[in-house]
N, C-alpha and C positions, 0 to 999 in steps of 0.2 A: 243289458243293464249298465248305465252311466257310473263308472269305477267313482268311488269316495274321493271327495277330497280334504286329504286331509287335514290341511292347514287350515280348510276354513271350519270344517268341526272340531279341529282342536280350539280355535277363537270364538265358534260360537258358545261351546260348552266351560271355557272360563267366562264368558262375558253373563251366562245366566247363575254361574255362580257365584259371580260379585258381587249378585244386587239380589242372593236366592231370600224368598221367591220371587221370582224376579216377573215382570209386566212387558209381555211383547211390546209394547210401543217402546220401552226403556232400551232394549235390549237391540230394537230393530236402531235406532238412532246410534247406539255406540259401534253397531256395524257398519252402518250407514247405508241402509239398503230399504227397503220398503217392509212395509208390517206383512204383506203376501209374501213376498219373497221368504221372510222369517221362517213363515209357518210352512211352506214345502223343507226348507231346511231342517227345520224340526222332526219333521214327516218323514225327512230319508234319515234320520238320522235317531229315530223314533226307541230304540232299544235303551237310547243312552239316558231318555228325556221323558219328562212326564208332567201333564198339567192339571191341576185341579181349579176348579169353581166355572160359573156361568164366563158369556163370551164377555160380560161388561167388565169381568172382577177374575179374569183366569188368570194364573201366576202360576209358573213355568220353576223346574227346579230337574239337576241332573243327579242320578239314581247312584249311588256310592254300593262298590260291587261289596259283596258279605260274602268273605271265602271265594272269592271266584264268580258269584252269581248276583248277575242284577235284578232278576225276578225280584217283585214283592213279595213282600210275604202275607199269606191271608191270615185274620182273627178268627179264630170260632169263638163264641159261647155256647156253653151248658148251660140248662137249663134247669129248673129242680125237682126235674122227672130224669134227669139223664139226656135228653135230647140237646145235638148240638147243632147249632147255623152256622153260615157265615154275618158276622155282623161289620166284617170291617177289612181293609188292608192297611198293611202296614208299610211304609218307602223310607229305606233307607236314603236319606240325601247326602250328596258331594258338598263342602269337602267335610262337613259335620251335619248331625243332628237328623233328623226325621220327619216323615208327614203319617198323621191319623187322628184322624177325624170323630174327635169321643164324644162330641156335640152328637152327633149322626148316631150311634150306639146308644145314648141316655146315661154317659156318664156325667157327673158332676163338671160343669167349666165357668169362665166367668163370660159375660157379654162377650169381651173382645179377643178369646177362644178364638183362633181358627183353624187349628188342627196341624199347626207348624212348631218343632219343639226344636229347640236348641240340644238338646241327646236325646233322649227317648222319650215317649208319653209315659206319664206318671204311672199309670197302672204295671206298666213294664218293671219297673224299679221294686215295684212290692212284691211281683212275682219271683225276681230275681233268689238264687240261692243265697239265704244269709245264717248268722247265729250257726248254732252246733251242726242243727241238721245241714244248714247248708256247705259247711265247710267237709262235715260227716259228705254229702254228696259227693263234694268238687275233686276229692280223694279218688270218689271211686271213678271217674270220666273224664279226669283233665288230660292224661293220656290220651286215649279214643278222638277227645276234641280237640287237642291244641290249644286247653288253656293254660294259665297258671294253675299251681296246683291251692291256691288260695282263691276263694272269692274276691277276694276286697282289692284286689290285684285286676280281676276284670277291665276290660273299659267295655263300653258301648256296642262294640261288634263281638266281643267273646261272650256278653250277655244275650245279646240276640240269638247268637249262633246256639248258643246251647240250649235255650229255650226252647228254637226251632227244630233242634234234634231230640231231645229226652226231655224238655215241659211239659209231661202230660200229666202231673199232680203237684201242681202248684196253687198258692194260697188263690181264692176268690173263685172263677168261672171263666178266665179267659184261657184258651189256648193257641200258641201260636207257632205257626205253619204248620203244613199238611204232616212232615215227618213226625210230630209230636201229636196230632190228632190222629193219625194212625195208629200210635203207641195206645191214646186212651181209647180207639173202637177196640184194640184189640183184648183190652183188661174186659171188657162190656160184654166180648164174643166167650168169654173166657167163665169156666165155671165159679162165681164166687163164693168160698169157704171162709168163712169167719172165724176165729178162736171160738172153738167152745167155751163155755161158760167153765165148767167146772174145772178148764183146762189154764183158764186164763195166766195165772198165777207160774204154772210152771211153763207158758211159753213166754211170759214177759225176761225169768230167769233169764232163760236160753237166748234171747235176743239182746237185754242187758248185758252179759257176757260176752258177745259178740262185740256190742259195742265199745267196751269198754277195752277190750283185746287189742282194738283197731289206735289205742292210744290216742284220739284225735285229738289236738292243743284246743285249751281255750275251754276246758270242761270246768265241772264245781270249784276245783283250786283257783281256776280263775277269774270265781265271781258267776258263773253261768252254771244251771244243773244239764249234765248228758241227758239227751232226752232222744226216743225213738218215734216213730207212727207205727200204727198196728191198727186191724180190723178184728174186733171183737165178738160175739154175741151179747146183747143183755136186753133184756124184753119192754125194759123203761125207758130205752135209751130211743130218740128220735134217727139215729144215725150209727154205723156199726166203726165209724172212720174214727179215732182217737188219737192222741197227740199222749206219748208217756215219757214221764219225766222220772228219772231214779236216784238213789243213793246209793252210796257205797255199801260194801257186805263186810265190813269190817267193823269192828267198836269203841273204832276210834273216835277222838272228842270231835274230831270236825266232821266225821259222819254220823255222829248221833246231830251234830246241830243241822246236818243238812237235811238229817229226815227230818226230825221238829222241824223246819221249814216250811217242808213241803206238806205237812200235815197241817202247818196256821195257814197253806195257801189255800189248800179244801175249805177249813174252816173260814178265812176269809170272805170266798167267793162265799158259801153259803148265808153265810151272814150279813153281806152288802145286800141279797135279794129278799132277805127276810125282816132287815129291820130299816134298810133305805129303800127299798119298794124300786133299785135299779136292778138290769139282769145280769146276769154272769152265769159262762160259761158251767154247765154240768160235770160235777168230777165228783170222784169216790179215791179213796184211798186203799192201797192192796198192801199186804206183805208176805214177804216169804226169802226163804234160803238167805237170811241174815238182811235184805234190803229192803225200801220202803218205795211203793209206786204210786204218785200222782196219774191217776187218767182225766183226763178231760177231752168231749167230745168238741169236735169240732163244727164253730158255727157255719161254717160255710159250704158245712155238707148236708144233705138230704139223702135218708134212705140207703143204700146202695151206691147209683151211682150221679144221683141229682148233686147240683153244683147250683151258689150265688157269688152275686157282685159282694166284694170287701172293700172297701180302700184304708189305708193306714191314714193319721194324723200326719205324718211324718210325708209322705206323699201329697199331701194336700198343701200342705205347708213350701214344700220345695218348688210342686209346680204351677198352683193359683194366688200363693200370697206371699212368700218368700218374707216373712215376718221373722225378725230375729231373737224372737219370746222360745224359751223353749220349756213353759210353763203351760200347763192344759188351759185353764182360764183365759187367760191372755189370749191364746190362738183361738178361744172359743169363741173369744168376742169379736173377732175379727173372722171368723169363719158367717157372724151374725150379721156384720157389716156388710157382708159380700150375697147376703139373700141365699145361703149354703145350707142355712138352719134354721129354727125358730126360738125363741126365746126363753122354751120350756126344757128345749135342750141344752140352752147353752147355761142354764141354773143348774141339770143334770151332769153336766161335765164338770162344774163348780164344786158340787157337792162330791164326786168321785174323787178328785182332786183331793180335795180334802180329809174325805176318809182313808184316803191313801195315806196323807201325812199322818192323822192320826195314828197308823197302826204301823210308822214306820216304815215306809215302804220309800225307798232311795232311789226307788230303779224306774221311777214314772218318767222314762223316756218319750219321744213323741210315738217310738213305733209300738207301744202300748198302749196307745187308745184306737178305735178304730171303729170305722162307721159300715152301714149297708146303706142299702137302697133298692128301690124297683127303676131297672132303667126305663125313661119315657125317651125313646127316639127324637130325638130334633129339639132335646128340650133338656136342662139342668134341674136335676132331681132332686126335692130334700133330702137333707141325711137323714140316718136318723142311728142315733147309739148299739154299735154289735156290744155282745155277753162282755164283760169286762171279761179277760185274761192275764194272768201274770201280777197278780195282786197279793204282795206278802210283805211281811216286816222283813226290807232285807236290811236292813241299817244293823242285825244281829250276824249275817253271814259272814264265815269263816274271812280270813285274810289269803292272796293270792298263793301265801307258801304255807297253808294248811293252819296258821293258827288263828283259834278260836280267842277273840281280845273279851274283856269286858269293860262295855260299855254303858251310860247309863243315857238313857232315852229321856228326852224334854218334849211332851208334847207341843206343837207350837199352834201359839193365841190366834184370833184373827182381828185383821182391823174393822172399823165401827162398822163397814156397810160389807164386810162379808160373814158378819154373824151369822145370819138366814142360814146360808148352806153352811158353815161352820157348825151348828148349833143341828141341821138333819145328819150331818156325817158324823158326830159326838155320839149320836145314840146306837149308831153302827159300829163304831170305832171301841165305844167302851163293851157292846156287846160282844165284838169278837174278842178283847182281852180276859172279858170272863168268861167264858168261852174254853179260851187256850188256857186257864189257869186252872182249867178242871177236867180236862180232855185226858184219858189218862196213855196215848198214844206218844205225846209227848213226854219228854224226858225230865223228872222233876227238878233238878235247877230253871231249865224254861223255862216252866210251867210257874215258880217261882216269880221268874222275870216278869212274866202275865202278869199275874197278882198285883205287883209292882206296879207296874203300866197303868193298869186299870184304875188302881189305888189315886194314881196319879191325875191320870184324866178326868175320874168321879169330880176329885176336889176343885178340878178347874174348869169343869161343866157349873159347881159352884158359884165359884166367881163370876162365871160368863151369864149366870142364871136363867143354863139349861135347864128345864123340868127332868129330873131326874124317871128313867122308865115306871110306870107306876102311875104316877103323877100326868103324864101325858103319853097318847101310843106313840110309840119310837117305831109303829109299823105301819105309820098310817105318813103319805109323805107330805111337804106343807105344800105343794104343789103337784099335779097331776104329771105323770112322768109319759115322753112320747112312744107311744107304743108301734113299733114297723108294723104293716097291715100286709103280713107275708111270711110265712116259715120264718119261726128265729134259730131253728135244729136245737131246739131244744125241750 
């Protein structure tokens, strides 16, 4: 075998990373040698290199090692029986950024998508470990992997890497490389036992204590509730996978208002389904041994061990529109622009929006909105609205060194042409204030505060001449709302 050489593959592999992805004819010119010649070059040198698309339109790009290995790395999805394929690979490219191909899978792209990202494809980034649990994660593995012991500290290849070794229960349905699809055959191989029902209560305890032990920064003090996963029984539930959020065991003022919280955010959610006719997330409230438990199932589970597509707002925004709105509306209408949604959605993101403000709610970041889909291979899928999550008055939650302010809440008005959905979120908005102001879960000064609110909103449903409930159903929506044609796990 004709020994390497080296000098000219160290020139051919900067000359295709100049111009990555880069076009044999481009490439064979700055060498100066012929387009055949190239491609045997390529060919012995094939480990380093890799090409995607037909012979008219191939673009050439050299593979950037991840820990040592230039292998790709392969996609599975789950499916929402549990069943997983391969739908895709994923390439790390020299000297930044990635190849995969989410056209080919039936992810959401735009026309001129072609599977080339300056760091990683989007769905990667939603997976990634974030918020409590994911910092609660990075704790217990950053050792083992060699990362920081922070997320937000990652770059590109500590995200991958650890994907690829312990991803095997991350948000959505993708999983990536073999070491982390092994992880999830082997939970499937594995006997699954759920919280018993009647137990529920005192394994949450036991697991809250846990967490709480672990000290991890950045809990309720700091604007965010500690929150666990756990697998439950409950015979209503579509799915046994849950997401639990806690309060302190203490009766202190900033733990009584962080349960009140999380008891308006049950009530919340129940109330956006019941009198705006959008979904949201299934949750019940628990308490015991001094604390107060938010459960909410999780939509992107099925069953046992079925999995779907999610993508975040936030995701969308960074890698098809890069629109510097970071107002739901705003991105919705440019989500409408781009043929992502249809028009009956983007009045439903309108109207969320808005009962969001109504009720107070501060924290309507982009990564709390968040879409599904059914992927169609080869093709850009509607979205269509996953269960609202994380919907609560936090404009009342504690300050980051535990004290409770008072505050007084301004409903805010809307201008002339967002009355429509201002005027469907008003009857949601004043529902869940009366609501909280009679719930006797909550704590009577909040409950108070409700009162208040509501008082306030009624009078300016007045002015705005909302029909007060009664008057017109406040359950009936003024528009048809889009409904996904697929498990919503709930």
């Amino acid at each position: 075998m004709r020994p390497i050489n080296t000098v000219a593959r160290a020139r051919l592999l900067e000359e295709i990373q100049r111009t990555t992805p880069a076009r044999a004819g481009v490439v064979a010119a700055r060498l100066r040698v012929g387009v055949a010649t190239l491609h045997r070059m390529m060919k012995e040198y094939g480990a380093d290199i890799f090409g995607v698309g037909g012979s008219s339109n191939r673009r050439y790009a050299v593979r950037r090692p991840l820990r040592g290995q230039r292998a790709p790395l392969p996609v599975y999805r789950i499916n929402e029986v549990g069943q997983g394929d391969l739908a895709g690979t994923l390439e790390m490219v020299a000297p930044r950024g990635s190849f995969l191909d989410l056209r080919a899978m039936g992810w959401p792209t735009l026309k001129d998508t072609s599977g080339w990202w300056e760091g990683l494809p989007y769905p990667i980034y939603d997976m990634r470990p974030q918020g409590f649990l994911g910092r609660n994660f990075a704790r217990w593995v950053h050792g083992d992997l060699a990362v920081p012991e922070s997320p937000t500290d990652w770059n590109d290849d500590d995200i991958a890497h650890v994907l690829s070794q312990r991803g095997a229960d991350t948000i959505g349905n993708l999983i990536v490389g073999d070491r982390a699809f092994e992880r999830f055959l082997d939970t499937v191989t594995q006997p699954f036992v759920p919280i018993a029902a009647d137990l529920t209560v005192e394994h949450y305890a036991q697991i809250a204590q846990e967490v709480a032990n672990l000290g991890v920064p950045g809990s309720s003090a700091g604007g965010e509730f500690p929150k666990f996963t756990a697998c439950r029984e409950l015979d209503s539930a579509a799915t046994p996978h849950v997401i639990v959020k806690f309060s302190g065991a203490e009766d202190s003022a900033t733990v009584v208002r962080w349960a009140d919280l999380l008891t308006c955010e049950h009530l919340a959610l129940e109330t956006l389904r019941e009198a705006c006719g959008l979904s949201s997330v299934r949750s019940r409230i628990l308490g015991g041994q001094g604390r107060t438990y938010l459960e909410t199932e999780r939509f992107d589970r099925h069953g046992f061990w079925g999995r779907s597509a999610v993508v975040s707002l936030d995701a969308l925004n960074g890698a098809l529109i890069g629109a510097a709105e970071t107002n739901w509306p705003g991105l919705g209408l440019r989500l409408l622009e781009h043929g992502l949604i249809d028009g009956t959605l983007r009045e439903s993101i309108d109207v969320l929006w808005w009962y969001g403000r109504l009720i107070g709610n501060t924290d309507m970041h982009l990564g709390n909105l968040s879409f599904r889909f059914q992927p169609v291979p080869g093709q850009s899928p509607r979205l269509a609205l996953a269960p609202t999550y994380d919907m609560l008055p936090m404009f009342y939650a504690p300050l980051a060194g535990g004290e409770v302010p008072s505050r007084d809440f301004a409903p805010p008005l809307p201008l002339p042409l967002q009355r429509p959905a201002w005027g469907r979120a008003f009857h949601g908005a004043l529902a869940f204030w009366r609501r909280a102001a009679s719930d006797a879960r909550i704590s009577a000064p909040f409950r108070q505060i409700c009162t208040t609110n509501g008082d306030r909103l009624e009078a300016l449903g007045g002015r705005e001449g909302v029909a007060k409930p009664g008057l017109a159903n406040p359950h009936q929506p003024a528009t048809p709302i889009l409904t996904p044609q697929f498990p919503t796990g709930e």
